[in-house]
C-alpha positions as CSV (number, residue, x, y, z in Angstrom):
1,X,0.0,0.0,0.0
2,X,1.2,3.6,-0.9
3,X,2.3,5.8,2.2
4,X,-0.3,8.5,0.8
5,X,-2.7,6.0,0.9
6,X,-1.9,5.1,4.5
7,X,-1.3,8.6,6.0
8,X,-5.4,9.7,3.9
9,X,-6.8,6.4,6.1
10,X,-5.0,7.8,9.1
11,X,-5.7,11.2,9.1
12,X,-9.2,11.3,7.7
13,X,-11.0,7.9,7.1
14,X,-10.6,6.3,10.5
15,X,-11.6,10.1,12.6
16,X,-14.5,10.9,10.1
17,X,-15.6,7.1,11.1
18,X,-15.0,7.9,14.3
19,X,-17.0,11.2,14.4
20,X,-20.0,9.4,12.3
21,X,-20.3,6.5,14.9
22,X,-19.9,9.0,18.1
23,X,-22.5,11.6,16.5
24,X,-24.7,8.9,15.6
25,X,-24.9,7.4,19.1
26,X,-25.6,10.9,20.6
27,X,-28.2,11.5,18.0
28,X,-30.2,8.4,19.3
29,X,-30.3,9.2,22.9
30,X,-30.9,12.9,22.0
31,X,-33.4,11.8,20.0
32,X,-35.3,9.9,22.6
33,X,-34.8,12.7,25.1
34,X,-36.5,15.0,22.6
35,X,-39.8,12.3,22.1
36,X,-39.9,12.5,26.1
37,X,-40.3,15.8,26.2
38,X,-42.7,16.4,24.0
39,X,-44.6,13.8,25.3
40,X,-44.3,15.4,28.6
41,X,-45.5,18.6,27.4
42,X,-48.7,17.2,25.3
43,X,-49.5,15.5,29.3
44,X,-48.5,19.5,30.6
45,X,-50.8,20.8,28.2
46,X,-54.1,18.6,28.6
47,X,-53.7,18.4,32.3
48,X,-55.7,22.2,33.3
49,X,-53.9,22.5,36.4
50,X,-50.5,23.1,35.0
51,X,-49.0,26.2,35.5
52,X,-47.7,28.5,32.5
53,X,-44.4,28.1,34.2
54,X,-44.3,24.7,34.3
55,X,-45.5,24.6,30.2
56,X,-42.5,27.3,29.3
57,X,-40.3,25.2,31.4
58,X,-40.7,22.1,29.5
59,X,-41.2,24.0,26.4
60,X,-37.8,25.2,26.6
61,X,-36.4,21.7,27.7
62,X,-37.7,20.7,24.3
63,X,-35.9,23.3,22.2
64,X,-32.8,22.4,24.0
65,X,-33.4,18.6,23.0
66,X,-33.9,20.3,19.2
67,X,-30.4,21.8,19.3
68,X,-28.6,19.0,20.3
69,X,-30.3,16.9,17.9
70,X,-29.5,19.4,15.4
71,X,-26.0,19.3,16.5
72,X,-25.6,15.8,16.4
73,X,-26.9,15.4,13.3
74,X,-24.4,18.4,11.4
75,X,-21.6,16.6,13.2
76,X,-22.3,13.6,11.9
77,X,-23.2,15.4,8.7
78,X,-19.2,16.8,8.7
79,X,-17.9,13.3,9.6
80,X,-19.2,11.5,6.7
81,X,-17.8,14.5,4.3
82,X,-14.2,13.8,6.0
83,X,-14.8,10.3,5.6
84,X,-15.8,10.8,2.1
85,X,-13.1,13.0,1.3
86,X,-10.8,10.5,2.5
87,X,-12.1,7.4,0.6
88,X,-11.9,9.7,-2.7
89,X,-8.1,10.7,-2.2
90,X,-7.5,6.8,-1.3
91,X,-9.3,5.8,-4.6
92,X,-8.0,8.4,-7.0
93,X,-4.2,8.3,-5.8
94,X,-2.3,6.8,-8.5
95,X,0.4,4.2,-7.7
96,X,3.8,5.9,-7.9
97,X,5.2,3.1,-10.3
98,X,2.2,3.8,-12.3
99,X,3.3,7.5,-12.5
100,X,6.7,7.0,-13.1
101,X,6.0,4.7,-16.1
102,X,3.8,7.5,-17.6
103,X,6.9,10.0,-17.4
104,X,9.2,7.8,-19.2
């Protein structure tokens, strides 16, 4: 294997993989934070006796769970491009024997 090929699956396959699987695990739990919380304010909202400070409360708890969902999701977004990027340079790096026969 060519050392540029080595040094593109160091450098960006293997942390864009990385940053995918990491993101990706995140996402899930964020996401089921976020399905909590709205179910938490539908119950908030057909119960009468719940205060408007307890609805913005959990209102706002939701929009937090939004960002980080968000958030996980561009990050895992960026990781797939830098794995991407990677997996192109790897398969469009020509051997430097090949090269060096084209020069002669």
């Amino acid at each position: 294997m060519n050392i540029r090929k080595i040094i593109l699956l160091i450098t960006l396959v293997i942390p864009g993989l990385a940053v995918v699987g990491v993101s990706l695990y995140w996402f899930i739990l964020d996401y089921a934070a976020l399905g909590k919380a709205e179910n938490y304010i539908e119950q908030l909202a057909r119960n009468k006796q719940a205060s408007d400070r307890q609805l913005d409360y959990a209102y706002h708890r939701t929009l937090a769970h939004r960002i980080n969902v968000f958030a996980d999701g561009t990050w895992g977004l960026i990781g797939g491009l830098i794995t991407g990027l990677g997996i192109h340079g790897i398969a469009t790096i020509q051997e430097q024997s090949q090269s060096k026969n084209k020069a002669e």
